[in-house]
Structures are given as structure tokens and as C-alpha cells.
N, C-alpha and C positions, 0 to 999 in steps of 0.2 A: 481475572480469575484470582480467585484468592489464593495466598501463599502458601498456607500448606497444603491446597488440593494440588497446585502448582507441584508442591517440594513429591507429594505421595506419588504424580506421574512420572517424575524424571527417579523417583526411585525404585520402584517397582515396572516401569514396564521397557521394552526395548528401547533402543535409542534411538532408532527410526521412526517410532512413535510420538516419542516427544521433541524431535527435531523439527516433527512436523505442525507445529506451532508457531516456528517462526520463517518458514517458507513464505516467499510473497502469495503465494497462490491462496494462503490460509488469511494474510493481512487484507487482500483483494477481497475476498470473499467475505472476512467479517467486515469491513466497511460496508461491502452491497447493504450486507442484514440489517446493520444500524441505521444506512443513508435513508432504507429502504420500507423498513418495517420499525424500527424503534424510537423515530423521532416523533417529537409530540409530548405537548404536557411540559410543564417546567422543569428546570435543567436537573432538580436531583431525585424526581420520578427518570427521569431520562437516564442516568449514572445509574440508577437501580438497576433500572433492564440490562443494559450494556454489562453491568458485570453480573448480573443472571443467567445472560447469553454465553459468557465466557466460562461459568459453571457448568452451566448444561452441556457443553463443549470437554471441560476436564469430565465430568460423571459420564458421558458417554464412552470415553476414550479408557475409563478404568471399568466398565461395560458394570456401571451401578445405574447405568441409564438402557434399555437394551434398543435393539436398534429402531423394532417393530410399536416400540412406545415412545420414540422420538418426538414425533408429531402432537400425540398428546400431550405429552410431558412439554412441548413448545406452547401449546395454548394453551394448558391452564401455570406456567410459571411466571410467560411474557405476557400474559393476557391478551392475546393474539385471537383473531377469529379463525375458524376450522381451514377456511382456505389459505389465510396469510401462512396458518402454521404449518400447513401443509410444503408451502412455498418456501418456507423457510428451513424446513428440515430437508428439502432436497437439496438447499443450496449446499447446506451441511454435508451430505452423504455425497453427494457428487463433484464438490467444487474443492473439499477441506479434506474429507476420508476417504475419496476413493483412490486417489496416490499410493495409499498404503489399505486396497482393501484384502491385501492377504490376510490384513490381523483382523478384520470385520468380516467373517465366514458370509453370507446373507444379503451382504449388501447391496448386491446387484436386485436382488429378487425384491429388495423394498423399493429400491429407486424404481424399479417400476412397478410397485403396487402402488405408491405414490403419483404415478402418472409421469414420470420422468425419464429420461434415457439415459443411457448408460455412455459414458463419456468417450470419444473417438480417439483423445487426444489424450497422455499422462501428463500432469505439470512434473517439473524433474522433482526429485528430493533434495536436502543441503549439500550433502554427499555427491550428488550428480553435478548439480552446482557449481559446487568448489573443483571438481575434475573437469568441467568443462570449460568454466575460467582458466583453469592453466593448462589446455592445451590449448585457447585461445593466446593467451600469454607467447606460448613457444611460435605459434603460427605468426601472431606481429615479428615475435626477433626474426625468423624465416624470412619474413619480407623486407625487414629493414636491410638485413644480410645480403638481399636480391639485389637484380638489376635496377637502374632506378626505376622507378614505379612510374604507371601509363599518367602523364597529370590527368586532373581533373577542372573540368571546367569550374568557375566561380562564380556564380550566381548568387546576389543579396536575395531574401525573398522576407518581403515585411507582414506582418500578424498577428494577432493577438498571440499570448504564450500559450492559451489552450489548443488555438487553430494550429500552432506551431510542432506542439507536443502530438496531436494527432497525427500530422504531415510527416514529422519529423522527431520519432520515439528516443533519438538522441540529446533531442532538447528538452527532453522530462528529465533524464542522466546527469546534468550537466551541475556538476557540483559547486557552490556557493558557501568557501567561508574554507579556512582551512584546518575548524575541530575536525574530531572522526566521526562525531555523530551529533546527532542532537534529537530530543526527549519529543514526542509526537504526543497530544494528547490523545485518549483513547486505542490506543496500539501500546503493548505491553512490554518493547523493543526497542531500544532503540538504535533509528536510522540513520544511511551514510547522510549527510547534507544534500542532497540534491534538491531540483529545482522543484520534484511533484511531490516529494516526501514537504519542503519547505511551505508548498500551496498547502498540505494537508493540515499540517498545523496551523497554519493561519486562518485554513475555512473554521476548523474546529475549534478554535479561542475565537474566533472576532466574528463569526459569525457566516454564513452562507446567503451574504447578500453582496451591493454597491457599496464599500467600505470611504469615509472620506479621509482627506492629508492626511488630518490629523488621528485618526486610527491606526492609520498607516504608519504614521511616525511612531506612533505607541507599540504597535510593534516592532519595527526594525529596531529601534533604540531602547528600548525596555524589557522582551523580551528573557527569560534568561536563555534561551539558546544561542542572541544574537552577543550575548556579553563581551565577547572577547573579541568581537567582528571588527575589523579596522574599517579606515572612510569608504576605501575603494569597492569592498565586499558590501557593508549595508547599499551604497549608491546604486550596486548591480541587483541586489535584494528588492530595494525598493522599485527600481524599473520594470523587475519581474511582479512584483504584489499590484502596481499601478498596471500593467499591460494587461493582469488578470481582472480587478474591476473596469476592464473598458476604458482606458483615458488613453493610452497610449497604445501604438504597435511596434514590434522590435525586431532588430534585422536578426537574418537566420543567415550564416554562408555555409554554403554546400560542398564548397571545399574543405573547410575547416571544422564543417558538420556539431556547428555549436553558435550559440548567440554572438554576436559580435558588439558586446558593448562599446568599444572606438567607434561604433558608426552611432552613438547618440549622443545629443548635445546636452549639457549641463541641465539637470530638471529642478 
């Protein structure tokens, strides 16, 4: 999104408005549209769309877009066909605006003139968020405070890191490297380090295929996120970027509910 459409939302409209821009639920979602509808054609027709998308997203939201011309306004700015655009202005109004469709009067009545449904579930807001993190916060000191806790059994369980991330949504969390964030291509934000924000940028620089060593090396060592990465951090980097093109599998422990690098040997 360019900068001053960026600077005109967070100045003119509520703050729950333009907060919701950097909810994952709005990152989730614009990934679907780009994985999904915007790839194709060489890489700086592809940059065009992507930050067209993220246009049509600020003009919508300062309603220079109205809601009922969504769809159109998708197919002829992305050059999208009538059903792709269809498809992709529901993602919009359902997945990205309707957390907040108190400020979108209508919205419900397009998602389904669209053919779509109205969502069963809200994703939280920043605000819900951050109040939910710390009475999580308060609820671990509670238990730490407690009696000792029931153990838990310890089971290794080995897998690729996607199969792992699926089984086990703790091991997408699982933070790598000790900045506080680092720069994601195409997301406008930047993310904590963890394990599935770290896949994102790697699919999205190196490409969305079977990556070999020496690509691989080029990113852990080259990179500038990884700049300041000491041995230990890239070593567990790279086991993760190799378990993701398929070479290897990596243990999960259940008690410790995170990858256990001590149980792989030197690669």
C-alpha cells in the first residue's frame, strides 16, 4: 500500500480500523489472494498486482471504493476474471472487514449477494489480542504458583516441519534467532521471528519449490534478516528450511511442545 494512502487511514479514520491491517487474520488472508489469484507472469507484473491489491484494500477502507463495486473494481484493476474477482472480494469482506463490519453498514447483504456467507466465527482485534495474551500471561504465573503440575508424558514424534506445524500449531511459534523481528517480503509488517513467518520469507525470496544446499546456504548466511544470527541459530534455521524441501525430518517432543534440535546430528 502506498504511503500516503497508508499515512490518510491511520489519520482520518478510527483506530480499530486501521489496526486492522496488521491483524494476522488480514496477513492470512492477503497471502490466500496473492498465493491464490495474483501469481503469474514475471515478477514485477506480479509486484504491480500485489501492491494494487493493497490499494484497493486502503480505498475501500476510506470507502473511495464502495462496497457494492468491490468486485468490479477487482476485475478490472487486477485483471482478474468476473469469478476470480468475485472470489476474491469475498475473501476481502469476509476474512479482512468483517471483524470490524460495524464501520461497513451493508456488508453482510453483499457477502451474500456475492454468494458467500457470513462468518460464524470473529477473528479477535489487536486490542482483544494484546488483552488476551496477558491474561494468558497471568494464568501461566497461576500455574507456576500451583501445586506441581500433573507431568506429562514425553514422546519424540519425527516429520517434516509442515506435517509438524499442522499436528502441532506450537511448532509454527517456535521462535529462531534472538532479533525481535524480521522483514517478510510482501507483508507490510514486520514479524516476531518464528518458524512459519521464517518459511514465508524464504518461499517468497527463493522461490516456491525443492530449493538445493547451496540456495539454502544463500539464504541462512546472506540474507539480511539472518545478519546477526550466531552458529547455533542459522544451524537450527537451516534444519528447518532443509525439513521444509523434503531432505530431512525433525523431532517434535510433546512435553516440551517444540522441536528439539539436541536430538539431530551434525548436518
Amino acid at each position: 500500500m502506498q504511503q500516503e494512502l497508508k499515512n490518510k487511514i491511520k489519520s482520518t479514520l478510527p483506530d480499530f480500523v486501521f489496526e486492522n491491517l496488521y491483524t494476522e487474520h488480514t496477513f492470512d488472508a492477503n497471502g490466500k489472494i496473492i498465493d491464490n489469484y495474483l501469481r503469474g507472469g514475471d515478477e514485477v507484473y506480479e509486484e504491480e498486482r500485489i501492491k494494487m491489491m493493497k490499494d484497493i484494500l486502503g480505498l475501500l477502507m476510506l470507502k473511495e471504493i464502495k462496497l457494492e463495486d468491490l468486485a468490479s473494481e477487482i476485475e478490472k484493476r487486477l485483471q482478474l476474471g468476473e469469478k476470480d474477482a468475485k472470489e476474491v472480494a469475498l475473501i476481502m469482506l469476509s476474512e479482512i472487514f468483517y471483524p470490524i463490519k460495524d464501520f461497513f453498514p451493508g456488508i453482510e447483504d453483499e457477502i451474500l449477494r456475492l454468494g458467500g456467507e457470513l462468518p460464524k466465527t470473529m477473528p479477535k482485534t489487536i486490542s482483544e489480542q494484546f488483552l488476551k495474551r496477558e491474561e494468558e500471561i497471568e494464568e501461566m504465573g497461576r500455574r507456576e504458583e500451583a501445586a506441581e503440575e500433573e507431568r506429562m508424558a514425553d514422546t519424540t514424534i519425527y516429520g517434516s516441519i509442515e506435517s509438524l506445524m499442522t499436528q502441532f500449531p506450537e511448532a509454527g511459534e517456535l521462535v529462531i534467532g534472538t532479533q525481535k523481528s524480521i522483514a517478510i517480503k510482501n507483508m507490510s509488517v514486520e514479524m516476531k521471528p518464528m518458524v512459519k513467518y521464517w518459511l514465508r520469507d524464504y518461499k517468497e525470496k527463493m522461490g516456491y519449490y525443492q530449493h538445493s544446499n547451496l540456495e539454502r546456504v544463500q539464504y541462512v548466511c546472506h540474507d539480511k534478516n539472518t545478519r546477526n544470527m550466531n552458529e547455533e541459530e542459522r544451524r537450527q534455521l537451516n534444519l528447518i528450511l532443509k525439513s521444509f524441501d523434503g531432505e530431512i525430518e525433525l523431532p517434535y517432543s510433546t512435553k516440551r511442545k517444540r522441536i528439539d534440535f539436541s536430538l539431530m546430528k551434525e548436518e
